[in-house]
N, C-alpha and C positions, 0 to 999 in steps of 0.2 A: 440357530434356526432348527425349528423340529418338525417334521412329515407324521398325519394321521394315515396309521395303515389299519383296515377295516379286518375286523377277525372272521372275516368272511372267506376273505384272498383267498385262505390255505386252501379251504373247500372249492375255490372258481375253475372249472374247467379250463379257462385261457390259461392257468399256470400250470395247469396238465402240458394242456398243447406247448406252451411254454418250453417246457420240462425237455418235452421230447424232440422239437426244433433244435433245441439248445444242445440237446442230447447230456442233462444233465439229470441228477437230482432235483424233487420238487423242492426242497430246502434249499440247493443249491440255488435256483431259477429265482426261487422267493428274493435271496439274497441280493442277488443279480438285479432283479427289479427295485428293492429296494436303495442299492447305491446309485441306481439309472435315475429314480426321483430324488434323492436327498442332491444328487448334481445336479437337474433339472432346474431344481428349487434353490441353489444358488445360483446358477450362472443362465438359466433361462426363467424366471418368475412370471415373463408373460405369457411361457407355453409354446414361443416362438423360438424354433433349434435353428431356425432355417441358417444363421453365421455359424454353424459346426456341420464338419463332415461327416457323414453314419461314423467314420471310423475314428471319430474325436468323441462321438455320443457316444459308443460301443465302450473309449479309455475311461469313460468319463464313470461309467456300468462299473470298470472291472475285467471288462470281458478281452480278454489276450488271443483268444481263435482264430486263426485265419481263416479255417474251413468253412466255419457257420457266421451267416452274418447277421449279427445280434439286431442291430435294426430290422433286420426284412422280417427276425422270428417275431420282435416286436410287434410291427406291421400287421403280419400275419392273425395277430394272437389279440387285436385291437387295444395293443398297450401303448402302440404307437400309430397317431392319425394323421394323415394329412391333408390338408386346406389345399381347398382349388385356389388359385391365384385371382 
């Protein structure tokens, strides 16, 4: 399975904000987001995470921080959206 990632990202402010929610590097965030979709894209293809916990989508990223939590910067940074029920 392969994810198109747009040569725009680097330049998108949300991986700015990204960056600094995460309190990482922007290469580092880039990265971050990128393992966040290529797991999305295996184990959720309809975009639907609602059977994982933030902190099963967070393993699924990469992301080991307890301090920051990788979904809410997602959230935040509109990488990650949620559906009203």
């Amino acid at each position: 399975m392969w994810i198109s990632v747009e040569n725009e990202l680097r330049q998108d402010p949300r991986l700015t904000r990204l960056a600094r929610g995460l309190k990482v590097s922007k290469v580092t965030a880039y990265g971050y987001l990128v393992w966040f979709w290529q797991w999305a894209a295996a184990y959720c293809p309809s975009g639907d995470m609602s059977n994982f916990t933030p902190e099963e989508i967070a393993e699924g990223a990469g992301w080991a921080s307890k301090t920051v939590s990788f979904c809410s910067e997602l959230r935040k940074c509109d990488f990650l959206l949620l559906q009203p029920d």
